[in-house]
MDAnalysis code that builds the backbone (N, CA, C; Angstrom):
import MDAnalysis as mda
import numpy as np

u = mda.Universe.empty(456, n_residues=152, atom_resindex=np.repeat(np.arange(152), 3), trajectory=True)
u.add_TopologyAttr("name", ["N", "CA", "C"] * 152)
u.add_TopologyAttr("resid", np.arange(1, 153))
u.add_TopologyAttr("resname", ["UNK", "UNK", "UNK", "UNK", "UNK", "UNK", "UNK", "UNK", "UNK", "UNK", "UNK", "UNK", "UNK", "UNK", "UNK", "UNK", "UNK", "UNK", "UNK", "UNK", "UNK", "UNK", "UNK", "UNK", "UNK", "UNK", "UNK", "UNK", "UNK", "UNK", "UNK", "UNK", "UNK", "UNK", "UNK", "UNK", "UNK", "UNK", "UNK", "UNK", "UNK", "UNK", "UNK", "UNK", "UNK", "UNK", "UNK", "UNK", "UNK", "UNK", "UNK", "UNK", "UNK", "UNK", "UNK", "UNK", "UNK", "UNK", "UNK", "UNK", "UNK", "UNK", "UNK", "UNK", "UNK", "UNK", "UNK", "UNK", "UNK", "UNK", "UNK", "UNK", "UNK", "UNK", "UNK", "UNK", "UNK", "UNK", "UNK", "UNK", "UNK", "UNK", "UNK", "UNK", "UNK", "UNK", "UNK", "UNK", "UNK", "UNK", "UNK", "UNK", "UNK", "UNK", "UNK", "UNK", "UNK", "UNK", "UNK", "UNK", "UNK", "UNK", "UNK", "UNK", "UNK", "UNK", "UNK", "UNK", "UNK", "UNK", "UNK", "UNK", "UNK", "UNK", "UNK", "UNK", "UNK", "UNK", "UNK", "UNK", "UNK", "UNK", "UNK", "UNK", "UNK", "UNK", "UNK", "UNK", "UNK", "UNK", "UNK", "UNK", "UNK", "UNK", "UNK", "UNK", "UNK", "UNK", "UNK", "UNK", "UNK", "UNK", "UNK", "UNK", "UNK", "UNK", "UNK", "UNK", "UNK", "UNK", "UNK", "UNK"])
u.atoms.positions = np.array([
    [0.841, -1.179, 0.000],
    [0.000, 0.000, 0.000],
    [0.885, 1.242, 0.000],
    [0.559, 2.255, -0.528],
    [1.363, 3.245, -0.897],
    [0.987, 4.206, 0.624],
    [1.701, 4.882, 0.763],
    [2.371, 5.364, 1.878],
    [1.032, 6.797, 1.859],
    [0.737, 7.677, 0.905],
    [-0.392, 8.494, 0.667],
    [-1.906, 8.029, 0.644],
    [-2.039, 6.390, 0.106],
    [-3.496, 6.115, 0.110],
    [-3.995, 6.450, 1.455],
    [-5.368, 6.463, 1.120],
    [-6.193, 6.795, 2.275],
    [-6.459, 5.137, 3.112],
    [-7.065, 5.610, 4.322],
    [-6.748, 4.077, 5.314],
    [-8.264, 4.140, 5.450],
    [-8.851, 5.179, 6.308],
    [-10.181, 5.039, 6.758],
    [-11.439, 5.749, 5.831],
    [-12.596, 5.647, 5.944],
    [-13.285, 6.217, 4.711],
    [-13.047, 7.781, 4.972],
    [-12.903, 8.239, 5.632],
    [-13.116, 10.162, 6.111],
    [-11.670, 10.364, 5.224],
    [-10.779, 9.441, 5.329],
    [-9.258, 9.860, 4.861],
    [-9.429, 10.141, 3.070],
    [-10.537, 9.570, 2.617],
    [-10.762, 9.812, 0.893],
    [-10.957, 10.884, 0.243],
    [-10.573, 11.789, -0.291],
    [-10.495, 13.151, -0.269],
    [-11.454, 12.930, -1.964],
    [-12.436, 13.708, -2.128],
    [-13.358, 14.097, -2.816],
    [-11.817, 14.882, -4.000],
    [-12.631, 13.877, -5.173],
    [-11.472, 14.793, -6.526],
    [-10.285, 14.343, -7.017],
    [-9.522, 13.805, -5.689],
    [-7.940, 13.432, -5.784],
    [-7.607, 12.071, -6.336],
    [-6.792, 12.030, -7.527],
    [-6.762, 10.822, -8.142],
    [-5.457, 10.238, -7.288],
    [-5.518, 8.997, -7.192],
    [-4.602, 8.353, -6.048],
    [-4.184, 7.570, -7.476],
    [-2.551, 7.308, -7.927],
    [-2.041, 6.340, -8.614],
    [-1.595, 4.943, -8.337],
    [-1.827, 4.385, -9.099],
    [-2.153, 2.497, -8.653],
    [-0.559, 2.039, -9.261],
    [-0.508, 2.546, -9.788],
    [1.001, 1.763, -10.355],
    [1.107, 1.271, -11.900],
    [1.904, 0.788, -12.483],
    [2.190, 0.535, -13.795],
    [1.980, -1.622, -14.049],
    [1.368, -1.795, -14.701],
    [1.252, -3.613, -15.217],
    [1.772, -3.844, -16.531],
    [2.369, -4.599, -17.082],
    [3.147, -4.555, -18.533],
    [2.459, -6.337, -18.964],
    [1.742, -6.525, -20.229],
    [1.018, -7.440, -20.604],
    [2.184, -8.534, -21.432],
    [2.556, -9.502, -21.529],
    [3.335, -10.395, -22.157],
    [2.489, -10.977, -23.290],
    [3.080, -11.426, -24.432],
    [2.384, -12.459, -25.016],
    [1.668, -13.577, -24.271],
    [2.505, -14.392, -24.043],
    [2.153, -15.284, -22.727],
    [1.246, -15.370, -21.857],
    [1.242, -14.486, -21.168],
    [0.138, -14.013, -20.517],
    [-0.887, -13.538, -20.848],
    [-0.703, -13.192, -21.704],
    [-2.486, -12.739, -22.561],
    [-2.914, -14.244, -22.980],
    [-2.314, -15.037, -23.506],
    [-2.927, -16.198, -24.020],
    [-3.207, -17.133, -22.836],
    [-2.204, -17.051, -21.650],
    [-2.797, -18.112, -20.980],
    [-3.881, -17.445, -20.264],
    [-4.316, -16.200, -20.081],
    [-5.109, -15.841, -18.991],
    [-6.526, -16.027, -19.941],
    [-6.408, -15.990, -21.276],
    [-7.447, -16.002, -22.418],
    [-7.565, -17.945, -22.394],
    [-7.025, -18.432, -22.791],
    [-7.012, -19.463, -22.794],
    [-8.155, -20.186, -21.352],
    [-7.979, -20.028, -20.727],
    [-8.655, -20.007, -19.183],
    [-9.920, -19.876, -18.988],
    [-10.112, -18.339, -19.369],
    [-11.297, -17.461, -18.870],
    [-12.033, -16.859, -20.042],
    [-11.563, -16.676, -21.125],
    [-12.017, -15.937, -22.333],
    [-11.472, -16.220, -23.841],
    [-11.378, -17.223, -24.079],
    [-11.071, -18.215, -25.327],
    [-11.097, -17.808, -26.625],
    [-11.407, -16.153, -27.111],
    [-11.983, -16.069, -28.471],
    [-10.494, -16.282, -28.838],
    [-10.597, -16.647, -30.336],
    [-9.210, -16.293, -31.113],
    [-8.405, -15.580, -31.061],
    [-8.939, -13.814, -31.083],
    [-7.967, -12.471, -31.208],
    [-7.094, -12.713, -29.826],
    [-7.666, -13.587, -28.442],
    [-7.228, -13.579, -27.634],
    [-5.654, -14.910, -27.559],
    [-6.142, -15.695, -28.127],
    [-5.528, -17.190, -27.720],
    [-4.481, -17.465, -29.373],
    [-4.997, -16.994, -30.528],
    [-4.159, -17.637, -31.587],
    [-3.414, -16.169, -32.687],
    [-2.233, -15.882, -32.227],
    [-1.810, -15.174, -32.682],
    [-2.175, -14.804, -34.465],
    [-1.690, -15.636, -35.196],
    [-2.632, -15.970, -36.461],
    [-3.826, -15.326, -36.669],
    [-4.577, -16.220, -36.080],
    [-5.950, -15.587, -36.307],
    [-6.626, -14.484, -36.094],
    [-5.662, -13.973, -35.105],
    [-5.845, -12.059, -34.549],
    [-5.581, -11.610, -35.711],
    [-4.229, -11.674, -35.956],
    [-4.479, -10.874, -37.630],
    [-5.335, -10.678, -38.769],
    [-5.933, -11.834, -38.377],
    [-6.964, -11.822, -39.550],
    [-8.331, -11.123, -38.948],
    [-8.480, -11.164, -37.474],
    [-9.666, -10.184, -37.167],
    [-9.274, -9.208, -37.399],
    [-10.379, -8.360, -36.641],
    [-11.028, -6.907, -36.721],
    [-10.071, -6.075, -35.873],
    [-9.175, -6.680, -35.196],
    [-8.121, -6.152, -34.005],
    [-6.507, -6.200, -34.700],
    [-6.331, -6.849, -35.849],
    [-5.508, -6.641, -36.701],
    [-4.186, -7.654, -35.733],
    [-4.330, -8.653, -34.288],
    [-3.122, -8.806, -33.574],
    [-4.038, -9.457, -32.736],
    [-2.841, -9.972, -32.248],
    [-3.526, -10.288, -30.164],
    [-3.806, -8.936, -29.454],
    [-4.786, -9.324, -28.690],
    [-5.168, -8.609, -27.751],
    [-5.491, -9.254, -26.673],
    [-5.162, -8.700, -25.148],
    [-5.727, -9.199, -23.893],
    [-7.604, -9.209, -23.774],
    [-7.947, -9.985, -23.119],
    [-9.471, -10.303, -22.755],
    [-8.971, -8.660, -22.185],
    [-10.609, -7.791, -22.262],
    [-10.820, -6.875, -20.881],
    [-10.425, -7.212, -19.597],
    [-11.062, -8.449, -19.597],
    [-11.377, -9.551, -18.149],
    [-10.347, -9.322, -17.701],
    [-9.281, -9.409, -18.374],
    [-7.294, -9.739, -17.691],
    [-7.345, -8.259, -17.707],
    [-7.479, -6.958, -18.675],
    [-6.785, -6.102, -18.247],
    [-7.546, -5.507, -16.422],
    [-8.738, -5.536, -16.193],
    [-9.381, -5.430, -15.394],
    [-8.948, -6.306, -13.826],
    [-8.615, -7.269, -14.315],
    [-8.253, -8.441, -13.350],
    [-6.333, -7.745, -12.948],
    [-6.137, -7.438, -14.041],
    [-4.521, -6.634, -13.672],
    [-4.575, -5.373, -13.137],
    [-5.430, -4.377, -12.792],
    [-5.985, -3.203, -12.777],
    [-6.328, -3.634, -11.166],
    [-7.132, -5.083, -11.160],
    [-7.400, -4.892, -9.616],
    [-6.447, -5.481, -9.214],
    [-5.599, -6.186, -8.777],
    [-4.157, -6.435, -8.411],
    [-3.588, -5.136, -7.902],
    [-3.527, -4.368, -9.223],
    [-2.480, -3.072, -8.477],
    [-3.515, -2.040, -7.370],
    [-4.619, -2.189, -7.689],
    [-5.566, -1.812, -6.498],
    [-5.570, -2.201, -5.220],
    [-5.344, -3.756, -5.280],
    [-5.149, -4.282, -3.895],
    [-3.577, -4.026, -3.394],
    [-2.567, -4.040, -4.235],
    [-1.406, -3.906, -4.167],
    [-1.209, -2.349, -3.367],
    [-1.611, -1.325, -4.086],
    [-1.097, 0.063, -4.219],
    [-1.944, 0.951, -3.429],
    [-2.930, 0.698, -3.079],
    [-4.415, 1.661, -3.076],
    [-5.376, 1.215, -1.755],
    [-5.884, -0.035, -1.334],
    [-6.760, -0.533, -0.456],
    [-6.130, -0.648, 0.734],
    [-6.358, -0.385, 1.920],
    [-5.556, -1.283, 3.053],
    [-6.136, -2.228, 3.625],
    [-6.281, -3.379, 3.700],
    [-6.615, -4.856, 4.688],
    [-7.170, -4.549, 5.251],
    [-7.425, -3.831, 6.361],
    [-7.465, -3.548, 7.524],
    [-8.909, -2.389, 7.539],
    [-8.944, -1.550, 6.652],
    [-10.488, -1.158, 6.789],
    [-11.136, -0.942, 5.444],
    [-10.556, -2.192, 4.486],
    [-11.700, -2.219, 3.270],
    [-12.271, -3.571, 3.806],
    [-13.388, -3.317, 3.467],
    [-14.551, -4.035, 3.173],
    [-15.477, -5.044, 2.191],
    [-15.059, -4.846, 1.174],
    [-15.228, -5.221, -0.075],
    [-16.037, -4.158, -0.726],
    [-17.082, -4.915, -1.890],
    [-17.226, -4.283, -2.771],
    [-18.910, -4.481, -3.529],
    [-19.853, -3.359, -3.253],
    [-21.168, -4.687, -3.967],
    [-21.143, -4.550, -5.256],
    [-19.993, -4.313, -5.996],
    [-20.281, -3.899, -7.886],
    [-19.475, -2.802, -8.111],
    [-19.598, -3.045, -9.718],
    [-19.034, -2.115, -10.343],
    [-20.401, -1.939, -11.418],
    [-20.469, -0.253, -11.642],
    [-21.379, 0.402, -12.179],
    [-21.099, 0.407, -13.977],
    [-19.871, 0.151, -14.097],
    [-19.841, 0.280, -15.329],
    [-17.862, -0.026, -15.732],
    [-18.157, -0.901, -16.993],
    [-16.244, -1.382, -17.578],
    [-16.596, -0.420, -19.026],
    [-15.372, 0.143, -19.095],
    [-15.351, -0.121, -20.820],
    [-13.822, 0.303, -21.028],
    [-13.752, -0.776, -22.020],
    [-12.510, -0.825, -22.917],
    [-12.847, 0.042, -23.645],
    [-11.572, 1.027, -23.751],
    [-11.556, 1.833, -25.563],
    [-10.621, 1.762, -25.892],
    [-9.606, 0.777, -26.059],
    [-8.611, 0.653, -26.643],
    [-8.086, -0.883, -26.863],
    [-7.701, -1.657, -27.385],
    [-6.941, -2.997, -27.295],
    [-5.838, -2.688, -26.191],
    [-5.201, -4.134, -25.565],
    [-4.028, -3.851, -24.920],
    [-3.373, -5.253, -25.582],
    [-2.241, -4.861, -26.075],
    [-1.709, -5.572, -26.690],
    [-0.336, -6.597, -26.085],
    [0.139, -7.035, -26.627],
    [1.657, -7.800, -25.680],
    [2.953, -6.422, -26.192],
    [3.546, -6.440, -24.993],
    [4.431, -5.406, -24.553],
    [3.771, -3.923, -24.193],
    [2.442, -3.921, -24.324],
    [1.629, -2.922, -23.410],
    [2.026, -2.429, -22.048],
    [2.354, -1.467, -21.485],
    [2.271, -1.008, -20.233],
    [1.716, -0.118, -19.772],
    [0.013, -0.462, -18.697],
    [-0.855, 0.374, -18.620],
    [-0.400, 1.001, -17.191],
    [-0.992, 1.954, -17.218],
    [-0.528, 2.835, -15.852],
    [-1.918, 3.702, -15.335],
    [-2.436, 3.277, -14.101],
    [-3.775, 3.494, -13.452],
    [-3.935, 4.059, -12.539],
    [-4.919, 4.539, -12.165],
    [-5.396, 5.129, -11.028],
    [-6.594, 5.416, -10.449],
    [-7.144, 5.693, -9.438],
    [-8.405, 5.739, -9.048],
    [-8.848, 7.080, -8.388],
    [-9.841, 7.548, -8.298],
    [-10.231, 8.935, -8.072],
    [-11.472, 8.896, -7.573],
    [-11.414, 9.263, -6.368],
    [-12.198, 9.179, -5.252],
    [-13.978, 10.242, -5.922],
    [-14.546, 9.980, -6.074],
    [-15.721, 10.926, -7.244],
    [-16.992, 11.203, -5.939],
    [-17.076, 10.090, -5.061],
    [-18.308, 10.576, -4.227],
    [-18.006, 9.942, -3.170],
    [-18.359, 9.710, -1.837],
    [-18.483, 9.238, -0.316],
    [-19.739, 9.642, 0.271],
    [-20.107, 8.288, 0.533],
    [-21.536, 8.645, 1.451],
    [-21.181, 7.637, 2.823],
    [-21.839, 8.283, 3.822],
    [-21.752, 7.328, 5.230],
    [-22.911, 6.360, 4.910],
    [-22.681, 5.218, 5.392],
    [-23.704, 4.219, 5.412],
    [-24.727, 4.940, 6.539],
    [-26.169, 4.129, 6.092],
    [-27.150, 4.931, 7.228],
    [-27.795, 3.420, 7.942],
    [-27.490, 2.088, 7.308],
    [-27.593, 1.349, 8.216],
    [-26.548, 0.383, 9.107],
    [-25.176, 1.048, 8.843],
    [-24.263, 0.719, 9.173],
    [-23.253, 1.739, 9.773],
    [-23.081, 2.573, 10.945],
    [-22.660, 3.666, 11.053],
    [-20.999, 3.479, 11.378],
    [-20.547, 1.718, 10.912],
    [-18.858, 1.957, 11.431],
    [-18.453, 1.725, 9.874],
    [-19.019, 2.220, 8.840],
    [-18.300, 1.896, 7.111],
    [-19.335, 3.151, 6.772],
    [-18.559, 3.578, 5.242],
    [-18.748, 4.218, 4.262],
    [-18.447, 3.853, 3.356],
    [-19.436, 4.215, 1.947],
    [-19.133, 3.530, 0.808],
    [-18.726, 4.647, -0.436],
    [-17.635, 4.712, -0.880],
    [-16.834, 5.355, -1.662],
    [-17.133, 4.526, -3.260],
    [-17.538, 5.916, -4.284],
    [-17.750, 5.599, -5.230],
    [-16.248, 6.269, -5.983],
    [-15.815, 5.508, -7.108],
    [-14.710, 5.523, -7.652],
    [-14.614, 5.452, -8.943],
    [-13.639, 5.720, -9.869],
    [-13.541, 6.353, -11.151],
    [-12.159, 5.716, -11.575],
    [-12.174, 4.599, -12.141],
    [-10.863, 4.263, -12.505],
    [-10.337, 4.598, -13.751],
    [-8.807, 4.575, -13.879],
    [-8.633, 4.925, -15.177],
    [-7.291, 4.081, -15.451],
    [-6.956, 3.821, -16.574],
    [-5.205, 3.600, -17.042],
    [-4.944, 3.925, -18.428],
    [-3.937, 3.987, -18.497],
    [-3.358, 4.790, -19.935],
    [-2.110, 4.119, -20.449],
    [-2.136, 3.932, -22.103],
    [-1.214, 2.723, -21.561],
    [0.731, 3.663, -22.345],
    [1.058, 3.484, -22.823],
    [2.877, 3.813, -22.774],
    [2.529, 4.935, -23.394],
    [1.894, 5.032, -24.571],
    [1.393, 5.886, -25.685],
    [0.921, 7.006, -24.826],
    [0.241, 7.046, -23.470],
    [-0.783, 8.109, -23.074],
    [-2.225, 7.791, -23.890],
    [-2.182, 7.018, -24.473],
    [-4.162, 6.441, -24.726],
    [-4.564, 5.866, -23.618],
    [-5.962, 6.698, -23.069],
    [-6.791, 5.984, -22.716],
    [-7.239, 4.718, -22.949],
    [-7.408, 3.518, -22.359],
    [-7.562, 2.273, -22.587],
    [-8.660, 1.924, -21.687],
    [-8.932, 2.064, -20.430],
    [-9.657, 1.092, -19.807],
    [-10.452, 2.440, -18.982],
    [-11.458, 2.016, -18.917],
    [-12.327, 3.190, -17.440],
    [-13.458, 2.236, -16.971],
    [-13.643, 2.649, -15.460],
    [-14.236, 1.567, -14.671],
    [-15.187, 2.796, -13.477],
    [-16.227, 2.548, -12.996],
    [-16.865, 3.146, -11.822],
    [-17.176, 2.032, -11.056],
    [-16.933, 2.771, -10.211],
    [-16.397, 1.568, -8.901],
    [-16.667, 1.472, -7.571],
    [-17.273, 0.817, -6.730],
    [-18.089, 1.034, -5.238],
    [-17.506, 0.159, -4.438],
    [-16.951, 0.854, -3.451],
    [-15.943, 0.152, -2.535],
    [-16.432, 0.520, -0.939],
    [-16.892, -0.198, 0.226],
    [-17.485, 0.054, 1.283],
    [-16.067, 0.072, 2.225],
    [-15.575, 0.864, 3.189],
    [-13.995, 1.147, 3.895],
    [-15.124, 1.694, 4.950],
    [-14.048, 1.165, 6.049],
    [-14.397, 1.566, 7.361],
    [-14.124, 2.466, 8.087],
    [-15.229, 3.316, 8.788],
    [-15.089, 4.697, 9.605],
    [-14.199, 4.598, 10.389],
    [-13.210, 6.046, 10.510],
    [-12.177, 6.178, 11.571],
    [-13.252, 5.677, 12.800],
    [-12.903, 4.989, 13.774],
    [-13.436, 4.894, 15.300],
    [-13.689, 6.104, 15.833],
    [-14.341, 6.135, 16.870],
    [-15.091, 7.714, 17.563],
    [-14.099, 7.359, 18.426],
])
């Protein structure tokens, strides 16, 4: 956890984008994580990407998202007063991420409300983003994360 993230929900500052860190995609790893979980061609057979609509391999969303939350739990959450999570409001890819990609993310605290039937958590709505070497936008995510009230 990075030394600036926020710990308790009051610590989330309305506006401030908190940075998650940098993930770099391998060939390899795009195919086995596709191979697994998300099987189309553009994902799993180099070949045949070329011949799609993506012109190459590309990672599933699923993986870049699944790599996105890694550096979230890594960089950004602390153990200790997150809570989990009931959803995410919305994914979208606008970009391919390709092998030798390196996306670089962050999250931005957009709203905080106190729970009203739970008065020791608050649930923080969130705005993810990553960009990948180029500076393109690639991935954006809204995001609901419940973290626990400083103690009285």
């Amino acid at each position: 956890m990075q030394s600036d993230a926020p710990r308790y929900w009051e610590d989330h500052e309305l506006g401030r984008k908190y940075p998650l860190g940098s993930t770099t995609f391998t060939e390899q790893e795009i195919v086995d994580f596709a191979r697994l979980y998300d099987p189309q061609s553009f994902h799993v057979d180099a070949e045949a990407a070329r011949e799609s609509l993506f012109g190459g391999l590309i990672a599933s969303g699923w993986h870049v998202t699944s790599k996105l939350m890694r550096l979230f739990v890594d960089n950004y959450i602390d153990t200790r007063t997150a809570l989990g999570s009931p959803g995410l409001d919305e994914v979208r890819w606008l970009k391919p991420v390709r092998p030798g990609d390196t996306l670089t993310a962050w999250v931005e605290c957009a709203s905080k409300v106190p729970s009203r039937s739970k008065p020791d958590l608050g649930v923080i709505h969130e705005h993810w983003g990553a960009t990948n070497q180029k500076g393109d936008l690639v991935v954006t995510m809204k995001g609901i994360n419940m973290v626990r009230r400083r103690p009285a």
